[in-house]
FIMAR-661721 format. One line per field, with one value per residue (C-alpha): residue in three letters; x, z, y. Coordinates in nm, 3 decimals, decimal comma, always signed. Each point is the difference from the previous one (the first is absolute). Layout:
N
res = (ALA|...) .
px = (X|...) .
pz = (Z|...) .
py = (Y|...) .
END
This chain:
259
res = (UNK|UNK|UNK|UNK|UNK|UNK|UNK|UNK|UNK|UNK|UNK|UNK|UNK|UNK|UNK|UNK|UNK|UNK|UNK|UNK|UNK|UNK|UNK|UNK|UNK|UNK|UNK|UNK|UNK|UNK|UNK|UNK|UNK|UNK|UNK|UNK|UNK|UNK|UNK|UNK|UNK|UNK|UNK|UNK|UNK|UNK|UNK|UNK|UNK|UNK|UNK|UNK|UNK|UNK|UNK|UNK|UNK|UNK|UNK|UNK|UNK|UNK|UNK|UNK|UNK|UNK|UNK|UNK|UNK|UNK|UNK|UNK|UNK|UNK|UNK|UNK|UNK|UNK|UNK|UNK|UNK|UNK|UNK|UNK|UNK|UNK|UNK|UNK|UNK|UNK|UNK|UNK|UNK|UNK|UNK|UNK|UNK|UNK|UNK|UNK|UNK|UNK|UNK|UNK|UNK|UNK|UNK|UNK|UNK|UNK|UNK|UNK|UNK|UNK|UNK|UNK|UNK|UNK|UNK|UNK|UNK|UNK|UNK|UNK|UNK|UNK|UNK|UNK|UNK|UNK|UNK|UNK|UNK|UNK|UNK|UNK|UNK|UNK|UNK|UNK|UNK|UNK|UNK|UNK|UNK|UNK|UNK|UNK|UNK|UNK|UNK|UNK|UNK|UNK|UNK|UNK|UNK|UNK|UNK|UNK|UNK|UNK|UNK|UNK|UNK|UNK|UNK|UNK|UNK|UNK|UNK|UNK|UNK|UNK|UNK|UNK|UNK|UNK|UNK|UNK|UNK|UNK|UNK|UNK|UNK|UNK|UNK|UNK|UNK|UNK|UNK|UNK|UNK|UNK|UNK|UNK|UNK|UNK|UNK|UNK|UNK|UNK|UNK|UNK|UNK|UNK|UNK|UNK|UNK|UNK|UNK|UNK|UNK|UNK|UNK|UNK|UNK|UNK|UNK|UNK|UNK|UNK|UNK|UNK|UNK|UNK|UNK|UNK|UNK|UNK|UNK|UNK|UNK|UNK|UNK|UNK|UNK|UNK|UNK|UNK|UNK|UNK|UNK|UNK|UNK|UNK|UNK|UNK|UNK|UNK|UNK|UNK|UNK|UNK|UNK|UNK|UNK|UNK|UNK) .
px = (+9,834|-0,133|-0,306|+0,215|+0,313|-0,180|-0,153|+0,301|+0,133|-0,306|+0,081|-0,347|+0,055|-0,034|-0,267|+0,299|+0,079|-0,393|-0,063|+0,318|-0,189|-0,322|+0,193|+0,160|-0,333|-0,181|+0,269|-0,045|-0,381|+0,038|+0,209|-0,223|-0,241|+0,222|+0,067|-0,368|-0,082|+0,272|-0,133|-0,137|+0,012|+0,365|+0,167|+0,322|+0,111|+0,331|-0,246|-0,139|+0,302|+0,184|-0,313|+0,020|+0,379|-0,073|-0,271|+0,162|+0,353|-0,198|-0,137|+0,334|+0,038|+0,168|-0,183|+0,034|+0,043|+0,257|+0,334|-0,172|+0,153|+0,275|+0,274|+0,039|-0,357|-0,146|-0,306|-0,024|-0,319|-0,195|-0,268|-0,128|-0,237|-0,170|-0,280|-0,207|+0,146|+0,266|-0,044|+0,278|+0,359|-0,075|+0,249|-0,095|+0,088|-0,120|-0,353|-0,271|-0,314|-0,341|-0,351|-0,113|+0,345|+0,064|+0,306|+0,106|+0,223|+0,198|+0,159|+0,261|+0,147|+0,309|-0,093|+0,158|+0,140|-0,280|-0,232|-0,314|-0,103|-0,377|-0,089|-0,300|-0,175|-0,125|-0,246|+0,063|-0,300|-0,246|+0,098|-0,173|-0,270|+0,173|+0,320|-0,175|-0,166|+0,414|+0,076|-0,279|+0,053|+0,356|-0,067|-0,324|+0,296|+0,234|-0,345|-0,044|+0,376|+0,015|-0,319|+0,218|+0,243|-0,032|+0,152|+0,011|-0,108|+0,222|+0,176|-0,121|-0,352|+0,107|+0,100|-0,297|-0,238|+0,173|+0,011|-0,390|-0,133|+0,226|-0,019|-0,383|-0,063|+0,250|+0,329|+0,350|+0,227|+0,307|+0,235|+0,359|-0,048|-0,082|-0,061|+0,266|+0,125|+0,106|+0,163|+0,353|+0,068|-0,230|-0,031|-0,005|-0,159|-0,315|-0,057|-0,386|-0,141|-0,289|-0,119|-0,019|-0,187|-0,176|+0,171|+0,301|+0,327|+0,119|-0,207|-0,105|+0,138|-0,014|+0,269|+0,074|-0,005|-0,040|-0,133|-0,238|-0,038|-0,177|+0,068|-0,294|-0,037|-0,219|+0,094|+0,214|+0,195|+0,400|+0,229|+0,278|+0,323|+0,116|+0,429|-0,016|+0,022|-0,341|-0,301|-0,240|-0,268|-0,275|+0,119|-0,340|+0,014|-0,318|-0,049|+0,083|-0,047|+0,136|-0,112|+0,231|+0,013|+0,248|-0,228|+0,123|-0,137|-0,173|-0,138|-0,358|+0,069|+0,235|+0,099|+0,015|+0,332|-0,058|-0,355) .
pz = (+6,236|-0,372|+0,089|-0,294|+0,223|+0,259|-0,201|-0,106|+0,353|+0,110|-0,053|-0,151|+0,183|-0,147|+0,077|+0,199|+0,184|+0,076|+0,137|+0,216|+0,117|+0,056|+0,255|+0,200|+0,006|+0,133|+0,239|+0,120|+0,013|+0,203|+0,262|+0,039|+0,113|+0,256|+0,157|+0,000|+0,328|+0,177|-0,028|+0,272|+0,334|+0,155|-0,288|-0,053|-0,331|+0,059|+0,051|-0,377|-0,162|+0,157|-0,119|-0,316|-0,066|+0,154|-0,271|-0,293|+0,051|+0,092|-0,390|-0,109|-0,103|+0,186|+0,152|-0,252|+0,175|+0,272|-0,078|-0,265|-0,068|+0,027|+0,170|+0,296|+0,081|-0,122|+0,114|+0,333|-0,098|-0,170|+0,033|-0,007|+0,284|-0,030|+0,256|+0,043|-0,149|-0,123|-0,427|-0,054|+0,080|+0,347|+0,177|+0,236|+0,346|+0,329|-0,062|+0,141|-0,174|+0,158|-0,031|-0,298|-0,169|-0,368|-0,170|-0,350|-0,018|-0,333|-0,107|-0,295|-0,082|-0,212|-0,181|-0,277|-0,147|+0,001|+0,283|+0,146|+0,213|+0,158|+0,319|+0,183|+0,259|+0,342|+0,236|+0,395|+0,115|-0,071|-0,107|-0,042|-0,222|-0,194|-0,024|-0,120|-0,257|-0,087|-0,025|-0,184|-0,275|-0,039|-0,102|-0,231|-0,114|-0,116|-0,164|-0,184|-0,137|-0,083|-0,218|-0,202|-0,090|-0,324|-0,395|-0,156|+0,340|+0,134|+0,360|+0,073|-0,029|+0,347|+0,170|-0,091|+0,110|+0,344|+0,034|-0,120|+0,270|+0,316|-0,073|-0,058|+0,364|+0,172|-0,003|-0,060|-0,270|+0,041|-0,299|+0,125|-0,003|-0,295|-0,171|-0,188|-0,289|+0,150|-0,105|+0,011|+0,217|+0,275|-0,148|-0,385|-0,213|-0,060|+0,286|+0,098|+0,118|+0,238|-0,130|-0,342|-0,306|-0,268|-0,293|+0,113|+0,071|-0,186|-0,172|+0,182|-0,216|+0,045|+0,217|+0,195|+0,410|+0,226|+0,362|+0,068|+0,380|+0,020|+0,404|+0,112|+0,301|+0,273|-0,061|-0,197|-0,275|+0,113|+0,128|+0,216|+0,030|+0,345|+0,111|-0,068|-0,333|-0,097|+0,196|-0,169|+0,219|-0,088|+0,049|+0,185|+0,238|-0,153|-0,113|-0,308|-0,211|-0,285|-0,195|-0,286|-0,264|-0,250|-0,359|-0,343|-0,340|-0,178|-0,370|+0,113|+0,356|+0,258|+0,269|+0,423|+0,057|+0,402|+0,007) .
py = (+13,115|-0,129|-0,257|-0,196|+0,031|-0,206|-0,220|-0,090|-0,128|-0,194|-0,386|-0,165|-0,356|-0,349|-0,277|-0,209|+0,372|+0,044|-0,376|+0,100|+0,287|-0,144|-0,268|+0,306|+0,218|-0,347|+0,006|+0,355|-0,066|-0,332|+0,239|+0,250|-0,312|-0,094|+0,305|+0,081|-0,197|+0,208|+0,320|+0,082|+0,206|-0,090|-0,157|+0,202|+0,079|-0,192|-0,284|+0,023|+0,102|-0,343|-0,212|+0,139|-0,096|-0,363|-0,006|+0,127|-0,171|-0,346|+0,059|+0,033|+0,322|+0,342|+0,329|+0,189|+0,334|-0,141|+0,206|+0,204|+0,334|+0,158|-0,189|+0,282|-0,051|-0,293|-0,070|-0,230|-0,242|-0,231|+0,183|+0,372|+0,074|+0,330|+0,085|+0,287|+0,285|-0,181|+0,010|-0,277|-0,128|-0,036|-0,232|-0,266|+0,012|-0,076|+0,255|-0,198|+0,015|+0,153|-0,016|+0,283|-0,001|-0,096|-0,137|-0,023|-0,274|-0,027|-0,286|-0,086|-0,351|-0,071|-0,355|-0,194|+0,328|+0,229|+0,214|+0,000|+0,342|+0,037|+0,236|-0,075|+0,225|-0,171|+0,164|-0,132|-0,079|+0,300|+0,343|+0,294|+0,085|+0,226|-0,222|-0,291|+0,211|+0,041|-0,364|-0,040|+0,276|-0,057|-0,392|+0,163|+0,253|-0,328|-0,166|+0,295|+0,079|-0,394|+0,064|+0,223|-0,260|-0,153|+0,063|+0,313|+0,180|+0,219|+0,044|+0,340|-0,200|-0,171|+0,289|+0,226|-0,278|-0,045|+0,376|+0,058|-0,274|+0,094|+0,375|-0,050|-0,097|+0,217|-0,154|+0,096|-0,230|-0,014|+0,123|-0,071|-0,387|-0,146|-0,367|-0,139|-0,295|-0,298|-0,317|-0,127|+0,362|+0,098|+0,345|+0,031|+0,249|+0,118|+0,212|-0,014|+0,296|+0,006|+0,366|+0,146|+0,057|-0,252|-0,075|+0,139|-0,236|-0,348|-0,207|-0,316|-0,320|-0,388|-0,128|+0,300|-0,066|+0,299|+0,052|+0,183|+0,103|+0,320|+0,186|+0,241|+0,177|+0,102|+0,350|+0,209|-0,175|+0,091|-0,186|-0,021|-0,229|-0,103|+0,090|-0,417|+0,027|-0,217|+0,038|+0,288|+0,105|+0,275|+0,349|+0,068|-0,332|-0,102|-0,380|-0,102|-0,389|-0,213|-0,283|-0,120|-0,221|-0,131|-0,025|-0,135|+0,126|-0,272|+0,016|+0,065|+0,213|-0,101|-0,274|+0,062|-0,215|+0,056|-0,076) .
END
């Protein structure tokens, strides 16, 4: 498809849109803070996904991913839980945590007419050397693809710098999953790859809002989906992490609305 085809469907938003936004992605934020004490050995993942809705519903807004999908298999939570080798869309349920486990917990939030989507990965107490080193270049992998972000740059620029750093240390990056516009629809154009080349894709303007949530593995980079429909795990079992972000183009480089 024509780069000019797609440029065509992304919606640049307004200043009343972005404040909008920036509300949601504070509210996303502010859940991922109250979740965080929970995380630990025991907790089941029904446990978080229940806090979560209290949280987000108390704000006065709706989980955004509740009933999202198709209508013969919507999907059953507020929140998705993914742990271990789960990549994302993992489905809460009465899985209790343990000691050396992580979790990427990703959160959305319908608010005054627009979304707000974030995923943050947890460690459970302490996890292995090599899994920590995970955690810790996935959120490096986010950093660096954020970096990217800013007029007259380009979206391949994202993916190639999330590729470069992850593939640079020994990880696999995930290509089925991708970032993705956002705004009064939880998924809008552009699509935001994790992988790819520089200066290759759209051209980044002022008052576009995308994700970008980069998933690397453990291991090998495929993937495969579960008979439920959602959850994704790694076709190798290995471990795999997320961090995400929803970001807004500004004039001089680019706003984190779920900081």
């Amino acid at each position: 498809m024509l780069a000019s085809s797609v440029m065509s469907r992304v919606a640049l938003k307004s200043a009343r849109e972005i404040e909008a936004m920036r509300r949601a992605g504070a509210l996303v934020a502010e859940t991922f803070r109250v979740l965080e004490p929970h995380v630990k050995p025991g907790a089941t993942l029904a446990d978080l996904d229940r806090l979560a809705e209290e949280h987000i519903r108390k704000a006065g807004a709706t989980p955004a991913y509740l009933g999202y999908g198709p209508k013969s298999n919507p999907f059953p939570a507020t929140i998705c839980a993914s742990v271990n080798e789960v990549i994302c869309h993992g489905i809460p349920g009465p899985r209790e945590l343990q000691e050396g486990d992580i979790i990427g917990v990703d959160v959305g939030v319908y608010m005054n007419g627009v979304y707000g989507d974030a995923c943050y990965t947890y460690t459970v107490g302490q996890v292995r050397p090599e899994v920590q080193a995970l955690v810790d270049t996935t959120r490096e992998c986010l950093a660096a693809g954020l970096e990217q972000v800013r007029p007259g740059g380009r979206t391949g620029d994202i993916g190639h710098a999330i590729q470069t750093l992850a593939e640079s240390r020994g990880f696999g990056v995930v290509r089925e999953y991708t970032g993705h516009g956002i705004g009064k629809r939880l998924h809008e154009e552009p699509t935001i790859y994790h992988h790819g080349a520089r200066y290759t894709g759209l051209k980044v303007q002022p008052g576009m809002v995308f994700t970008v949530e980069p998933m690397i593995n453990l291991g090998r980079p495929e993937t495969r989906l579960l008979p439920d429909g959602w959850t994704v795990i790694t076709a190798d079992k290995q471990p795999s992490a997320q961090f995400e972000h929803t970001v807004v183009v500004t004039a001089k480089g680019h706003e984190i609305l779920t900081l």
